[in-house]
N, C-alpha and C positions, 0 to 999 in steps of 0.2 A: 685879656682879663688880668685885672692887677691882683696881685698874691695880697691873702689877708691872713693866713696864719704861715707858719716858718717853713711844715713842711712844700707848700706849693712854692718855694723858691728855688727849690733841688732841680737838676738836671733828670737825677734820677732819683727812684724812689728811697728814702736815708732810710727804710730799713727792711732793705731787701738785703737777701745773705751774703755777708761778706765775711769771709773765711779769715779772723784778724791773724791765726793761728797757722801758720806753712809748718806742713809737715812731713818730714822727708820722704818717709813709706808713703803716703798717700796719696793713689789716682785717682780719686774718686771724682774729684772734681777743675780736672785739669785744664779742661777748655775754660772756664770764669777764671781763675788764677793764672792762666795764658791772656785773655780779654779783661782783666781790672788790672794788670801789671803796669806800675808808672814807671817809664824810663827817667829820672830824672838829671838834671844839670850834672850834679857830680856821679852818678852813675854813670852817666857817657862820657864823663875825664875818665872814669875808672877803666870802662871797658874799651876806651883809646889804648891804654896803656897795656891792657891785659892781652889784646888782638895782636898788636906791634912784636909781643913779646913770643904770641901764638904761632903767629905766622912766618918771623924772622929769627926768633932767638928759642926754640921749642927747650935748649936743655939748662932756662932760665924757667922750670916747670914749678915753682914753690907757690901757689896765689894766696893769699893771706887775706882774707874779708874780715873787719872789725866792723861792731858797731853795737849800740847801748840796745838797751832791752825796748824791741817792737821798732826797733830801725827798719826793719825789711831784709835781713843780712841773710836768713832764710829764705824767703821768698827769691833774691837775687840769685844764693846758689843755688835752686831747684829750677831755674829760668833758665840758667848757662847750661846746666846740666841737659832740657831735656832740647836746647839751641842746639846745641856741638853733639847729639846723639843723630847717626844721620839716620837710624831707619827706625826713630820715633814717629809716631803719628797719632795726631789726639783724634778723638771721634768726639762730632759734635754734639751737644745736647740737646739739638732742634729737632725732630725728626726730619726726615728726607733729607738734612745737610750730608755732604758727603765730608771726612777724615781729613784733616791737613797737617801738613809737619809742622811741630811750634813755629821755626823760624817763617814761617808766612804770617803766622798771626805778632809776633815781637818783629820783625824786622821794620814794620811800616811807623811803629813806633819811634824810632831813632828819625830826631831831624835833623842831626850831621849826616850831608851825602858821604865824604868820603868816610865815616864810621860805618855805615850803612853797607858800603862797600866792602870794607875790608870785612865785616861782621860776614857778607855772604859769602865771600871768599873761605873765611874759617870754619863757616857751617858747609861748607861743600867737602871738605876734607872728610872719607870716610875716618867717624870714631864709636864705641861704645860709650856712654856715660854707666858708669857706677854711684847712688848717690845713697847714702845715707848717711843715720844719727850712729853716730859711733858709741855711745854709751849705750843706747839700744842694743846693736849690736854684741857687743861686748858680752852680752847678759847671755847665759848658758856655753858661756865656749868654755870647754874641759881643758886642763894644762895646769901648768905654774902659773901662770901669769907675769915670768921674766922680761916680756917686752909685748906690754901688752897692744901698743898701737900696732905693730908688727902680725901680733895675731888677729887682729880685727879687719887688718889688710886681706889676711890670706884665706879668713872665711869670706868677703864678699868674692875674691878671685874664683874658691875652690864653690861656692854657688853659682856664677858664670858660669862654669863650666861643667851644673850639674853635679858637684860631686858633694860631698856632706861637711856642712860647716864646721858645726858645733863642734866634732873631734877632727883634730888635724891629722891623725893617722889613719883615721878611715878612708879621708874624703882620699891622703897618701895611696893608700891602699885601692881605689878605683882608679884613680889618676893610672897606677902604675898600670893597671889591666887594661885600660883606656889607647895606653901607649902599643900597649901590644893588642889590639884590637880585638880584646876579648872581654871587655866590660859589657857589652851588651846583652852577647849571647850571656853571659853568669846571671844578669838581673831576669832575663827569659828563663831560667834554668831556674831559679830560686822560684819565680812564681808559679813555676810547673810544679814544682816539688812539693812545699810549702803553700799554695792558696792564696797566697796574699804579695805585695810587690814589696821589692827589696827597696823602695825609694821611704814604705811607711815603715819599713820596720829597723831598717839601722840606727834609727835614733836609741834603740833599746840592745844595739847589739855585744852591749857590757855586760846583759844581765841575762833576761828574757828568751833571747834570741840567738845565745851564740850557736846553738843544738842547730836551730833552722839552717843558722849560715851552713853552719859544717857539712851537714845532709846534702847542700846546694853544691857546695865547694869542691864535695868528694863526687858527688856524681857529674859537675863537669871538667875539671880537673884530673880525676882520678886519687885512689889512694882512700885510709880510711876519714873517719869524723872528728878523729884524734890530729891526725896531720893536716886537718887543714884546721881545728880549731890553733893548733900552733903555730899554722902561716899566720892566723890576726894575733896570737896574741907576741909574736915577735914583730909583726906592723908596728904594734905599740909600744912594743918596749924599747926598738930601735926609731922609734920618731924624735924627728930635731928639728926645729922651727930654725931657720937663719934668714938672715936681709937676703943671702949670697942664693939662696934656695927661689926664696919669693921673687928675687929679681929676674932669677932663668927661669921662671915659672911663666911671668908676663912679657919675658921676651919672645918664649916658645907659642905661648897663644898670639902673640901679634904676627910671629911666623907665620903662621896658619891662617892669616886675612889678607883681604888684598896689599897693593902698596903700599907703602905710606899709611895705613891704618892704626890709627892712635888709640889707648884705654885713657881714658879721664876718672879718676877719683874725686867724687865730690864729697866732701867729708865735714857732717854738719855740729857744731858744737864741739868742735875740738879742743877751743880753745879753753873749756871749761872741763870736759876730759883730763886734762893737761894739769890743769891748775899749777901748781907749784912741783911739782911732783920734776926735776932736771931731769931723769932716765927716760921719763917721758917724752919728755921736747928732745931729749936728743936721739931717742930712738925715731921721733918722728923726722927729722933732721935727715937719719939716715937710710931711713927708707926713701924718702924724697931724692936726694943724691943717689945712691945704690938706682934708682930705676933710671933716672936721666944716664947713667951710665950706661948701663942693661940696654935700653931701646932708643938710644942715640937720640933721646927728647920728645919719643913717641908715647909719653906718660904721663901727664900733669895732674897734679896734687892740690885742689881748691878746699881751703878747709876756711868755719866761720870760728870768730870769736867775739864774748862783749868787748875784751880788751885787745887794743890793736898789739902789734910785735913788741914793739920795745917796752910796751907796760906787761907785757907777760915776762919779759926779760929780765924789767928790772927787780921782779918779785920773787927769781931764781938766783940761787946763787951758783955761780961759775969756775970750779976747779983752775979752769983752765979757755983765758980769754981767751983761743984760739978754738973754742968750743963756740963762746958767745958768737965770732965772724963767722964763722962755717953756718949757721942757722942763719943769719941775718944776709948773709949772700945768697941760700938756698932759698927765701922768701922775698923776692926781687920786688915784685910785684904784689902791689898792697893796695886795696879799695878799702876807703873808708867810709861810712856812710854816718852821717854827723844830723844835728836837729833841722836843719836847712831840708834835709829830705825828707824827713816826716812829715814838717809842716807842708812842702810840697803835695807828698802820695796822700797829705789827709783833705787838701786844698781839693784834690783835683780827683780822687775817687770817691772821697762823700760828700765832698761840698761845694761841688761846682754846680753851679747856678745857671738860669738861663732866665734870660740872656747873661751873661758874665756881670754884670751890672745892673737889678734891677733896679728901675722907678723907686719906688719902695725906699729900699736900701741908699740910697743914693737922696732920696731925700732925707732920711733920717743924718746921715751923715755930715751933709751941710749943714742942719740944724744942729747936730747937738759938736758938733768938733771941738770946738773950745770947750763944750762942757766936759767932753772924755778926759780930754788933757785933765783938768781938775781932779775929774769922780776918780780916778785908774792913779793917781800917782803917790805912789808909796813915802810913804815919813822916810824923813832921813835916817842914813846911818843902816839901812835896810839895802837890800840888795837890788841892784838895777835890771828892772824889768822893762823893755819898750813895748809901746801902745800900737796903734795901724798908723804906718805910717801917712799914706793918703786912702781917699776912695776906693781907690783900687785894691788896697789892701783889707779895708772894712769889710768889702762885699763878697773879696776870697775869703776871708777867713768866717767869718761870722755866719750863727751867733756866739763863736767863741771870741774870745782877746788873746791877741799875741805873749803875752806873760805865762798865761795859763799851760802853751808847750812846752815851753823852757822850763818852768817850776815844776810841774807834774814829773815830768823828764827827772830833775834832781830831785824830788821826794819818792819816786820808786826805785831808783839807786840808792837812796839811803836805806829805805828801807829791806830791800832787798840785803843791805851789808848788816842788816839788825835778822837776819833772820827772818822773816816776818811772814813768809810765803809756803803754804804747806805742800807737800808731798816731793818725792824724791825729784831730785836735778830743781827745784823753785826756785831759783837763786834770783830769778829775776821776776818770777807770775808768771802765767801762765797766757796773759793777755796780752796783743799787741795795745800799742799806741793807737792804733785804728780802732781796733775794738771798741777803746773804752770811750774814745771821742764817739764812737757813732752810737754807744749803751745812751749818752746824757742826750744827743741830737735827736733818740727817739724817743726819750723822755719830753722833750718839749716841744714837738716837731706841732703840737695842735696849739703851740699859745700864737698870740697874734704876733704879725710880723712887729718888730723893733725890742721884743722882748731877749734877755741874753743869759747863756749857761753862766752860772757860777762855778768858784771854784772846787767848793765842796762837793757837787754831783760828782765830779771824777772818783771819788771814795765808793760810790755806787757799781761805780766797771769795774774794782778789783777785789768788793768783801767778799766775792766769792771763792777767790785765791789766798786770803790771809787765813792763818792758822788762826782755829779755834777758842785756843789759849792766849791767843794773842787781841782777841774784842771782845773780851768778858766785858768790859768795861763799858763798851758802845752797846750792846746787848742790852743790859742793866738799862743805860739812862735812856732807851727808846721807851719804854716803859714811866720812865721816873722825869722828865724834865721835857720842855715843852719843843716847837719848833726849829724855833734862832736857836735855842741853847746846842740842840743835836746838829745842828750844819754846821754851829762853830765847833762843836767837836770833833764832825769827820776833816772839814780841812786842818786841822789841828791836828790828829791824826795823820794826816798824808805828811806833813812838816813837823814833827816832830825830832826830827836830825838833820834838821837843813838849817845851819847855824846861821847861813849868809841872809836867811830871812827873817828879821825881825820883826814875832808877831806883838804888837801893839795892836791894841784897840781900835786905832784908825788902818793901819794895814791889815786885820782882821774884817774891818767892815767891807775893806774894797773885795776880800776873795767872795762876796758874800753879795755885791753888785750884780742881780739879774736883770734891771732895766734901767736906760740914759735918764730915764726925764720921772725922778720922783725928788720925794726932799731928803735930800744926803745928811740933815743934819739932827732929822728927826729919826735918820737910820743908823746913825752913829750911836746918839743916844741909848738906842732899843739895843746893838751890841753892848756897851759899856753895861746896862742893867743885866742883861743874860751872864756880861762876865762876872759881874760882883757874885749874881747866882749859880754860876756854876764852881766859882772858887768856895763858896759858904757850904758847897756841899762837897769839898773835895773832889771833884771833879778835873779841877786845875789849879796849879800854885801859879803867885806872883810874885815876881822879883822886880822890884822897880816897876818899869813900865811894862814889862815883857810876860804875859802868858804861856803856860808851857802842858804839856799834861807829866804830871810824874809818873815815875818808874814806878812805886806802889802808893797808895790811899787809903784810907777811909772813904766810906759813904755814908755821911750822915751819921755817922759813930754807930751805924748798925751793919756792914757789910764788907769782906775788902773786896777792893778792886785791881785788877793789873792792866796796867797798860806795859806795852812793849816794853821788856827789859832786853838793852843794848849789853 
């Protein structure tokens, strides 16, 4: 049966859930983000390199993942992480399927054999994976905050192990009894005493709770409710957070597992953690060294970032370039994952086609090829954008155009350095790339086959991430100006700091091309009128040829409006 609207081209159905959004705490849905994970071309250079280092060079432990906002750089570290955990097991979401360990469902994935190989080689090594969002994290741990990557290390360890994060002298304070094999019976003894267990109530045991503790303390211990409210609160007063602390902390728990049993820290958003902040990178620096020390390379440190090593580098300033090598040696090993993999993972999880080539598709492409080249090619002096190369590329990508990854890609990093994205950590939305490709693909998944997304739908996948204050102005003219005028102004909108694109009139019509075969001259026209009307009501200034939206306006000499002030 030949497909006659867009979505009966899908392999699978475009809008079934797909989680654009990996998030480190969350299991909820692990078997679909185990089973929709693209291994793609530069992923498996990456994780060539990463294995090599795993298997033969362990105390080369620094792994560094970069990549731009909705790359997959998440999704990858939550993959290795739960790959290299060996007594992970997801449970299926079919009923009566039985439980498998990730690496069954990712290994068949890799179509290099010897990556393949050496990948089950590394997943056979007993290890732990640790994986979280570090600013998450971060959030309620008591202290100074003198090295703060250090403390965020030593709450997920002292959670391993059972003992209390948020305060480092408490969880001290269990650890210490733990050693002397009496942490168990004290938490039995508290909840004898007390009613309630010592695991809910330590969180409050500064204020609320020290009376209970002491009650528990003194009755297994011995002595009165005074001398053991003194044993915690000398806990606290003699607690000292060190690298040299943390490091014999994870040496002594890898004691305590078979051989060769490794901890992996996977550590999400670091890179933006970090930011500029030197004490930071080189406290992280030396945690990473301090453990390859510590457990002779039984430790490795995965952390993500938008920007790869040396642009975090170059954004800090360096007392002392014997600081800059020490971090740049500690961080051996680097996966980047760049727009070649997006368009891939969006190629091949939302828009892969069946057959890989329809009829259809394949006929439109013969017919209109010479016309693409034409309709799709931007005025000079404008930034270069490439079209589908062949067939083959028509039928993977569409109904988007090749342009559309690349420029979206650079108008959410603009806008992300404008502020533009609300609520805490927004730096980049909150949406992947996948997302919002698959918001517009179910937007038109009913028109008929050979019709195509434009470029303004993408404004759609992310108004729900931009700050408030920051679309009054789109708000307003949904109301106040017709169709064309509002899609010229969300792509305009999305490029509004992307200098390398110069919007003119005729590169304005092209982002605004939904279908190959109408009259391009009577649609240029109909842009050119919406622009005159959208400039006569302040909407947009012109300079020369070039449309822009301003920093502030009039509307109509009765209203103002803002658009994003940089």
């Amino acid at each position: 049966m030949t497909a006659t609207t867009i979505q009966e081209l899908f392999f699978k159905p475009v809008d079934r859930p797909i989680d654009g959004v990996i998030k480190a705490d969350d299991e909820r849905h692990l078997q679909v983000e185990l089973d929709e994970y693209v291994i793609t071309r530069e992923v498996s250079k990456g994780l060539g390199a990463f294995i090599d280092a795993y298997l033969h060079n362990p105390t080369a432990n620094g792994v560094w993942i970069s990549g731009f906002f909705g790359s997959g750089k998440s999704h990858l570290l939550k993959m290795l992480s739960l790959m290299l955990d060996g007594d992970k097991r997801v449970s299926s979401e079919q009923p009566g399927e039985q439980s498998k360990r990730p690496v069954e469902i990712l290994l068949p994935k890799v179509e290099d054999e010897i990556l393949r190989a050496d990948l089950k080689k590394a997943t056979a090594i007993p290890a732990r994976s640790l994986l979280f969002n570090i600013d998450q994290k971060f959030d309620g741990i008591g202290g100074t905050h003198e090295a703060p990557i250090l403390e965020v290390f030593m709450k997920v360890l002292n959670e391993l192990q059972g003992y209390y994060g948020n305060q480092g002298y408490v969880a001290q304070f269990e650890h210490d009894l733990n050693k002397r094999g009496q942490f168990e019976a004290f938490k039995q003894t508290y909840e004898r005493v007390n009613g309630r267990s010592w695991d809910n109530d330590r969180d409050a045991l500064a204020t609320v709770t020290k009376r209970s503790f002491a009650k528990a303390y003194a009755e297994q211990f011995g002595g009165s409710d005074d001398d053991a409210i003194k044993v915690i609160n000398d806990a606290k007063d003699s607690y000292r957070l060190s690298i040299e602390g943390f490091a014999s902390r994870v040496k002594e728990y890898l004691a305590s597992q078979p051989p060769g049993f490794r901890l992996n820290f996977f550590v999400d958003e670091a890179g933006q953690f970090i930011g500029q902040e030197r004490s930071r990178l080189l406290n992280l620096q030396t945690v990473v060294e301090s453990l390859a020390s510590a457990t002779d390379g039984r430790a490795t440190v995965f952390i993500t970032s938008q920007a790869d090593l040396e642009g975090i580098l170059g954004q800090v300033k360096f007392e002392q370039a014997d600081d800059l090598s020490k971090i740049q040696g500690r961080f051996k090993t680097k996966l980047t994952l760049a727009s070649a993999d997006v368009q891939e993972v969006i190629q091949r999880r939302l828009l892969a086609k069946t057959p890989d080539e329809p009829e259809p598709l394949i006929n439109i492409y013969e017919q209109e090829r010479e016309n693409f080249t034409t309709l799709f090619r931007f005025s000079d002096g404008s930034i270069q954008l490439k079209g589908w190369s062949d067939c083959q590329s028509f039928c993977g990508l569409y109904p988007f155009h090749p342009y559309q990854l690349s420029l979206f890609q650079q108008a959410i990093q603009s806008l992300a350095t404008h502020s533009i994205f609300e609520g805490r950590n927004m730096a980049v939305g909150e949406r992947s790339m996948l997302s919002v490709f698959q918001q517009v693909a179910m937007a038109i998944k009913e028109l008929p086959v050979g019709r195509l997304a434009s470029f303004d739908q993408l404004y759609d996948g992310i108004n729900e991430v931009i700050r408030g204050d920051k679309k009054q102005t789109m708000v307003t003219a949904q109301n106040q100006v017709g169709e064309l005028e509002l899609r010229i102004l969300k792509a305009l909108f999305l490029l509004k700091w992307v200098p390398q694109f110069k919007s003119t009139a005729r590169n304005i019509a092209i982002l605004l091309i939904n279908e190959p075969n109408f009259d391009i001259r009577a649609h240029e026209q109909a842009v050119k009128d919406a622009l005159i009307n959208l400039e006569s009501q302040s909407y947009l200034q012109r300079s020369s040829e070039i449309y822009e939206c301003p920093s502030t306006m009039k509307l109509a000499g009765r209203r103002q409006a803002r658009w994003p002030v940089g």
